[in-house]
C-alpha positions in Angstrom: -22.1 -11.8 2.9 -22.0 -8.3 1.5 -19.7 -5.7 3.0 -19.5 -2.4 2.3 -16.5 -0.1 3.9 -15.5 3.2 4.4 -12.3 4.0 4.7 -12.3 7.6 6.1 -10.7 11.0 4.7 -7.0 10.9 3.9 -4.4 8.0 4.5 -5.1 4.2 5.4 -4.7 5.1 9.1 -8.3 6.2 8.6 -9.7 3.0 8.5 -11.3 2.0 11.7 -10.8 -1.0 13.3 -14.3 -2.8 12.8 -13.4 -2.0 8.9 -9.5 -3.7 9.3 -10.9 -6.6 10.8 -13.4 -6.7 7.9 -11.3 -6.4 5.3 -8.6 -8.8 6.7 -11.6 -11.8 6.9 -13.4 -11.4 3.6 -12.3 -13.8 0.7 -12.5 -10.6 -2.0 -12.4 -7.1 -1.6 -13.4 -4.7 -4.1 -12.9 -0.8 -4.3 -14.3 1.9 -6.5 -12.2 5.5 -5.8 -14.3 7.6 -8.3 -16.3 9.0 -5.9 -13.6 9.6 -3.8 -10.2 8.7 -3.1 -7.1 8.7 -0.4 -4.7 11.9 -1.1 -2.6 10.9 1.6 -1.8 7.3 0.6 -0.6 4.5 -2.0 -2.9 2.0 -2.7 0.2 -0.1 -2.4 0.0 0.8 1.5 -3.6 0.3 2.2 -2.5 -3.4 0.8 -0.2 -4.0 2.5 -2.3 -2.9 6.1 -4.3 -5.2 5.1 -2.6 -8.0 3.8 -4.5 -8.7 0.8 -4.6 -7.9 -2.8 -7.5 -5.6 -3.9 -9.4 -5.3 -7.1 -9.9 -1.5 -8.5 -13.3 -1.2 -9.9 -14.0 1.1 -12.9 -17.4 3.2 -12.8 -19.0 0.9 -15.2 -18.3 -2.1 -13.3 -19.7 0.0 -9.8 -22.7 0.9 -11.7 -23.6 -1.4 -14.0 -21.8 -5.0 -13.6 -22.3 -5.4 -9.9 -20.3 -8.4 -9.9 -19.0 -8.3 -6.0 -22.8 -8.4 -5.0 -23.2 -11.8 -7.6 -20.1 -13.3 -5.7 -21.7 -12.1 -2.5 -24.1 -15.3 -3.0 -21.4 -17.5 -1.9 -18.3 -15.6 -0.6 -17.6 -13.0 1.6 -17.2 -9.8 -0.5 -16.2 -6.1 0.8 -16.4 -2.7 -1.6 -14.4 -0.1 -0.1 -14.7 3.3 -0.8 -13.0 6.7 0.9 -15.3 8.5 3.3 -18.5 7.4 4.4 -19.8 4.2 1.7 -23.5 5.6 2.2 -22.7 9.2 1.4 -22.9 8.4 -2.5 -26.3 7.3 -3.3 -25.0 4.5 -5.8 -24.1 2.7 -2.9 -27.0 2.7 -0.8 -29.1 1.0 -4.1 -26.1 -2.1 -3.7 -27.7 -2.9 -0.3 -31.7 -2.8 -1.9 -29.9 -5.3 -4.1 -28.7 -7.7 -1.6 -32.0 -7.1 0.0 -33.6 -8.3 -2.8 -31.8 -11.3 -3.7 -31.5 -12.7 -0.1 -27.5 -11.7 0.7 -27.0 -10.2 4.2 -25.2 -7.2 3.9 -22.9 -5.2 6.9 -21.8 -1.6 6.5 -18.8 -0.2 8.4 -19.2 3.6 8.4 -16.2 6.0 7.8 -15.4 9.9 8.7 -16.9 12.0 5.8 -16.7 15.4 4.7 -20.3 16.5 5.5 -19.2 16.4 9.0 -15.6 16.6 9.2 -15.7 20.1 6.7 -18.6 21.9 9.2 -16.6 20.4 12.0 -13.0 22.0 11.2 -14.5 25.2 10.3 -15.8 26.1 13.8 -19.3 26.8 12.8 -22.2 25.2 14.6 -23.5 22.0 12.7 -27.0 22.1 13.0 -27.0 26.1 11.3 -26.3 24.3 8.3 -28.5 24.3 5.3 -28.4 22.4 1.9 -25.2 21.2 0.8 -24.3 21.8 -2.7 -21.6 20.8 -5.6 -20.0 22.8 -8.0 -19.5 21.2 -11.1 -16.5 21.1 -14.0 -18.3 23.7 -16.3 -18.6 21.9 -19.7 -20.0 23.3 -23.4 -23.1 24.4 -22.8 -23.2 23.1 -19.3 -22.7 25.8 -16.5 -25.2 25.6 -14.4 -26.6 28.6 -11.5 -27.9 26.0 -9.0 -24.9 26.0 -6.7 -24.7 29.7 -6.7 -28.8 29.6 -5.8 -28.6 27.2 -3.1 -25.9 29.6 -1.0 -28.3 32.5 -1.3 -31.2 30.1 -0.9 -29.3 29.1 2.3 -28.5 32.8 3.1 -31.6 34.2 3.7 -32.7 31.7 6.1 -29.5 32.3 8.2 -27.5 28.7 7.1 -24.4 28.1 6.4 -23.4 26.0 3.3 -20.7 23.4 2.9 -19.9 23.5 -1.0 -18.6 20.4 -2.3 -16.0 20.4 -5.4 -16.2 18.1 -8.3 -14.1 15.5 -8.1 -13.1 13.4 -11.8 -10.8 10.9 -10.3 -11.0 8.7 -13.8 -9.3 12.0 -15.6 -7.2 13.3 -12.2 -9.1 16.4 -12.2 -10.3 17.6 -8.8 -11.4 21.1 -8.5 -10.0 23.7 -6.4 -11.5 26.3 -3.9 -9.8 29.0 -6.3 -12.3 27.3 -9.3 -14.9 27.1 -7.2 -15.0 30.3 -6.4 -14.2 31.5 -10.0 -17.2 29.6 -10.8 -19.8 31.1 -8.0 -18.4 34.6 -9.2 -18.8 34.4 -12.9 -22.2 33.3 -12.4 -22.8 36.9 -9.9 -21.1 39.4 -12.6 -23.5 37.7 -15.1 -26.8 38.3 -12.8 -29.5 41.0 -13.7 -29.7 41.6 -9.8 -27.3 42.1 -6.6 -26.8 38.6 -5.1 -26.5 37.8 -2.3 -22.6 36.5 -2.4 -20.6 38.9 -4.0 -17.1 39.9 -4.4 -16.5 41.0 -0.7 -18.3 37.8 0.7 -17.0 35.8 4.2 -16.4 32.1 2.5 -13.4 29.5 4.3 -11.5 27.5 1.8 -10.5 24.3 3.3 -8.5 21.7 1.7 -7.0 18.1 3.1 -8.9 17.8 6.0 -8.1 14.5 8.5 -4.9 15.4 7.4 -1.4 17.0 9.4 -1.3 19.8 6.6 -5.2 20.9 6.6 -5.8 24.7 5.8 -8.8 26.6 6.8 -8.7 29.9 5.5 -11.1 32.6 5.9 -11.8 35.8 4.0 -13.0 38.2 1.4 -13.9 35.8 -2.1 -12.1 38.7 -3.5 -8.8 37.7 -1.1 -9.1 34.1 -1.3 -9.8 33.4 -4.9 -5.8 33.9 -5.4 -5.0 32.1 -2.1 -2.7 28.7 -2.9 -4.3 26.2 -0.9 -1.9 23.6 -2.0 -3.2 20.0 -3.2 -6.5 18.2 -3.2 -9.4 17.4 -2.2 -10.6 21.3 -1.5 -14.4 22.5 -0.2 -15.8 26.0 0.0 -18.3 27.1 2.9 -20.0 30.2 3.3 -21.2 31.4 6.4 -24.2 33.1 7.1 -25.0 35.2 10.3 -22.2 34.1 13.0 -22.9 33.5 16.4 -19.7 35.4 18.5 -18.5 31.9 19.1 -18.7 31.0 15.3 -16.8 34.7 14.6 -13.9 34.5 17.2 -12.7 30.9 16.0 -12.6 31.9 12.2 -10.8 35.0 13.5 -8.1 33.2 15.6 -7.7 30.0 13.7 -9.1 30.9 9.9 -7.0 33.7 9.9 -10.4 35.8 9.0 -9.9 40.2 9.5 -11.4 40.6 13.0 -13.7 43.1 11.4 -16.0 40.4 11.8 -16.5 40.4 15.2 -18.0 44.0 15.1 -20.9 42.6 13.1 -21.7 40.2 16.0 
């Protein structure tokens, strides 16, 4: 049997109690945190939660080796990963694999940032659009697609949740400030007026399912200097805010209640 586990946003207390139980039955557990990772705890402690050692997967062996599916023939096997396993589509091929081959497969689902970002910034879910990732510019690699999917997003009235590139084999995880460096270069370098500019309404929100979560709200022009201390960090930028939507990021984003005249 195949297992595949989530285990939630920040610290071990995450995991939920169908995945414990999992993880203390299985005969091997896996875990691959390149996609993402725990901020708020050792891998020493989700160990010892769970009474068992675990074996920490490098990207080649998640992507290419597959050897916990192989053993999944005759033992039961669990990969864990933080947030939601099914989130990354890497992991959703491992269950067409064990599929294929015959191995029944169980997936224990997790708390993941595409709801628990939209969630904690007060705006309604279902005026979101396209979600979108900013990546670690590179030589010659720096591309505009983020940047077009928020005004893409924009002029049909959507919010977007912007993800942040996360290089957990190098300990590299971008920050709002980046992020927004990165959205901004790319509007001083347009032949046109964009449609998020310098005096934009974006939240920067960083830990969340943590005790020490910030959402902050405000001008990319005020935020883009704003410490939001350690990782993981998203971006979102609102579009056209319902009163409800405006009031919240006043009171508890900390937004100038300028907005609500615009409502």
């Amino acid at each position: 049997m195949f297992y595949l586990v989530g285990l939630g946003l920040f610290d071990e207390k995450d995991i939920s109690l169908k995945g414990l139980e999992c993880l203390k039955s299985v005969d091997k557990i896996y875990a691959e945190f390149f996609t993402s990772r725990l901020f708020g705890s050792s891998f020493d402690a989700i160990e010892e939660l769970i009474g068992k050692k675990i074996e920490v997967l490098v990207r080649g062996e998640v992507e290419e080796e597959h050897k916990f599916i192989e053993e999944s023939k005759t033992l039961d096997v669990a990969l864990i990963t933080g947030g939601d396993p099914l989130i990354a589509t890497t992991h959703s091929d491992f269950l067409v694999q064990c599929h294929k081959m015959g191995i029944d497969f169980e997936v224990i689902h997790g708390s993941s940032i595409l709801s628990s970002a939209p969630a904690i910034s007060g705006l309604q879910g279902y005026k979101f659009g396209k979600v979108t990732t900013i990546p670690f510019p590179d030589y010659n690699f720096y591309p505009k697609s983020p940047y077009e999917a928020i005004e893409e997003n924009l002029k049909m009235d959507l919010h977007t949740l912007v993800l942040l590139d996360i290089q957990a084999h190098k300990d590299r995880y971008m920050t709002v400030n980046q992020g927004l460096e990165y959205l901004m270069n790319i509007y001083d370098d347009l032949d046109r007026e964009g449609l998020l500019n310098w005096d934009s309404l974006v939240m920067g929100i960083a830990r969340v399912g943590s005790c020490d979560v910030v959402v902050k709200a405000g001008k990319i022009s005020e935020l883009i200097d704003f410490d939001f201390g350690g990782p993981l960090h998203c971006i979102i930028v609102p579009s056209k805010l319902h009163i409800v939507e405006a009031e919240y990021l006043v009171e508890i984003a900390g937004a100038n209640p300028e907005i609500l005249e615009d409502v």
